[in-house]
C-alpha positions in Angstrom: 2.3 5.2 -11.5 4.2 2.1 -13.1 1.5 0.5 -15.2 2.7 -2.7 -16.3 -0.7 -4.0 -16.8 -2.7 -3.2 -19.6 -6.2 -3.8 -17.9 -7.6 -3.3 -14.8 -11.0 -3.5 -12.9 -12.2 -0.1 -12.0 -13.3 0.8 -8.9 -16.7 0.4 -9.1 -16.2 -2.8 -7.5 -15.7 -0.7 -4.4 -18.8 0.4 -4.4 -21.6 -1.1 -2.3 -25.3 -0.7 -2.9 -26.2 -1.1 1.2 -29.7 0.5 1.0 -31.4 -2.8 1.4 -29.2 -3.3 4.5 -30.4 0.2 6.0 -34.7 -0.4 5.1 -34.3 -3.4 7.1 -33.1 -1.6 9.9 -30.7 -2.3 13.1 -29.0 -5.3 13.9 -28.9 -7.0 10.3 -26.0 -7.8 8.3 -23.9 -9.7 5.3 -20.9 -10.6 4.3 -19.5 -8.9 1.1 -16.7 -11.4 -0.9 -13.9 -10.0 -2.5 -11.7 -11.4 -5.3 -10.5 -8.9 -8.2 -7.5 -9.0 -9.5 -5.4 -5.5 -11.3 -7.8 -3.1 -9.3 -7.6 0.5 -10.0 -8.4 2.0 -6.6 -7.3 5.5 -7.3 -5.6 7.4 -10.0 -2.2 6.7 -8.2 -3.3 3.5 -6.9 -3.2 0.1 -8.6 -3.0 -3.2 -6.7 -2.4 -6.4 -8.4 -4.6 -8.2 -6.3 -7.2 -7.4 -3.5 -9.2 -10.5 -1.7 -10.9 -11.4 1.1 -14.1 -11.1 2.9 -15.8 -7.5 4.5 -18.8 -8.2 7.3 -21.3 -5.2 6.9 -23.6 -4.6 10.1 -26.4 -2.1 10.4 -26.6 0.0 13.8 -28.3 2.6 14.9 -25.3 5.0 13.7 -25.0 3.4 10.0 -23.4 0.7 8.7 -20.0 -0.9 10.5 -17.9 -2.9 7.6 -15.0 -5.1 9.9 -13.0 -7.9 8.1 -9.7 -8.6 6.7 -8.1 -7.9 3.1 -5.5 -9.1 1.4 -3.3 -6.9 -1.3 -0.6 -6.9 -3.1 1.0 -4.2 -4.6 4.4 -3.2 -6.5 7.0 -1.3 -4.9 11.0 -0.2 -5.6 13.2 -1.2 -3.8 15.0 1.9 -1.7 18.8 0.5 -1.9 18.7 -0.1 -6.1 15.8 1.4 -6.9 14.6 -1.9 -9.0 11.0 -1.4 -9.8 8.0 -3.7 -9.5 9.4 -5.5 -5.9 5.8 -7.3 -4.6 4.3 -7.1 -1.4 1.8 -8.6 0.1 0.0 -6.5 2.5 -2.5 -7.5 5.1 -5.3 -4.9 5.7 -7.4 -5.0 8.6 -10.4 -2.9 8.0 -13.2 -1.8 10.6 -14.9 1.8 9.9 -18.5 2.6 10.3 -20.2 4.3 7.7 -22.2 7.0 9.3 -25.9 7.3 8.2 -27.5 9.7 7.5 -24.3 11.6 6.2 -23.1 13.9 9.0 -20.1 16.8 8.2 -18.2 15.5 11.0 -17.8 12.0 9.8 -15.2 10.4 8.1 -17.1 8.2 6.8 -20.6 8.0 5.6 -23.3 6.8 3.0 -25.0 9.1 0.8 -28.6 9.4 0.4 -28.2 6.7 -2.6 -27.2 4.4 -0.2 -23.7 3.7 -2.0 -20.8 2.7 0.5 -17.6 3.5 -1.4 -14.6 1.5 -0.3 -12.2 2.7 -2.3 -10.8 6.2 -0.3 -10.8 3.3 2.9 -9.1 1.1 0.8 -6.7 3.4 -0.2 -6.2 4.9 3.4 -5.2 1.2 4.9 -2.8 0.2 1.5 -0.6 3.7 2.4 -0.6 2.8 6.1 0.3 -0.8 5.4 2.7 -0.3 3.1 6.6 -0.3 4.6 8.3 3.2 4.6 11.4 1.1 3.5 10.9 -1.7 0.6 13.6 -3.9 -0.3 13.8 -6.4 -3.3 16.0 -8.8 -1.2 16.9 -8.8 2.6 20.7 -8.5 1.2 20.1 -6.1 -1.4 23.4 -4.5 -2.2 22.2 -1.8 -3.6 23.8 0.7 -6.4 27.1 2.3 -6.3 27.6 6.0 -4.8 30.1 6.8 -7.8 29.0 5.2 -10.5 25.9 4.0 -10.2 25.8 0.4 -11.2 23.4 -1.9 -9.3 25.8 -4.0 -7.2 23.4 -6.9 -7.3 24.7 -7.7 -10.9 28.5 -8.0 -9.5 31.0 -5.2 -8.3 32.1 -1.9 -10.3 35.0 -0.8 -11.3 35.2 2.3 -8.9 38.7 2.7 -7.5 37.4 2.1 -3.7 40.2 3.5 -2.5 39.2 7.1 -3.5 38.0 9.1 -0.5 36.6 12.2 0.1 39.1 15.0 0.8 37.3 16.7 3.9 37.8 12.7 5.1 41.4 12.4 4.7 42.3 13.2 7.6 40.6 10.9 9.5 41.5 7.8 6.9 45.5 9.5 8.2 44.2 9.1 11.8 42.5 5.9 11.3 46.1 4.4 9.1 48.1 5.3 11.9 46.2 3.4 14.9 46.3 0.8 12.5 50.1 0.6 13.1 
C-alpha cells in the first residue's frame, strides 16, 4: 500500500453500535451519515475519502443497511504505471445483517450488537474498482525497449528495430507495399 498520507481515521468509524435498533424490535430504523476523509478500512485498504448516507432497518431477520457511498481511492495507471491516478467510485450498498449470528450468514451482528462495515466496505471498493485504470484516456504509456514514460515526449529507441522471428513478415508486409 502507497501511503502518501500520514493520518488516517481508523476503522472504528465502521463500526455501528445497532443494539438500540434491535430492543426496539421490527420495523424501526435510522439513517447513519457518513463523511471521513483518509479512512483506513483494512490493512491493504485506504480510501481518501468515503461519504454518503446508510438506511439501517430492523426485520424480523436482523438488521438490512441499503444506501449509497461515495469513495475515492488511488490507483496506477496500467499503460505507465504512474501511481496515485484517483477515482471516484460509487458504491451501492444493501446487505442484511443477520441476527442472531447464524454460520451460514455472510453477514451478521454479534451478541454486542456491533455492525462492522468495514469487510462490506471493502467487498464493494474491490468490486467497484476498474480491472483497467488509466491516468488519461490517451495515456501513451512507457516504452517496450527502454522504458521511458511516453507521456513526457518520445524516446530515443531506433523504431525501426524489429524482432527477428518478425522479419519475415515486415519482408512480406515491404513487398505488398510495392
Amino acid at each position: 500500500m502507497n501511503d502518501n498520507h500520514t493520518s488516517y481515521v481508523n476503522n472504528r468509524v465502521l463500526k455501528i453500535q445497532v443494539g438500540f435498533l434491535l430492543n426496539e424490535g421490527v420495523g424501526n430504523s435510522r439513517d447513519t451519515e457518513f463523511d471521513v476523509p483518509h479512512l483506513l478500512v483494512d490493512n491493504d485498504m485506504l480510501l481518501d475519502y468515503l461519504g454518503g448516507t446508510l438506511h439501517l432497518s430492523r426485520n424480523s431477520r436482523g438488521v438490512l443497511v441499503q444506501g449509497t457511498l461515495q469513495a475515492s481511492i488511488r490507483g496506477e495507471c496500467a499503460r505507465c504505471l504512474q501511481e496515485d491516478v484517483p477515482l471516484e467510485l460509487t458504491l451501492p450498498i444493501e446487505e442484511l445483517f443477520v441476527y442472531p449470528a447464524t454460520p451460514d450468514a455472510n453477514f451478521s451482528i454479534p451478541e454486542t450488537g456491533l455492525l462492522d462495515l468495514a469487510p462490506l466496505i471493502r467487498e464493494e471498493v474491490i468490486v467497484q474498482t476498474p480491472i483497467t485504470v488509466l491516468c488519461r484516456p490517451n495515456c501513451a504509456g512507457l516504452c517496450p525497449e527502454c522504458g521511458k514514460n511516453l507521456n513526457d515526449g518520445p524516446c530515443d529507441c531506433d523504431k525501426d528495430n524489429i524482432d527477428p522471428r518478425l522479419a519475415a513478415l515486415k519482408q512480406l508486409r515491404d513487398q505488398l507495399d510495392t
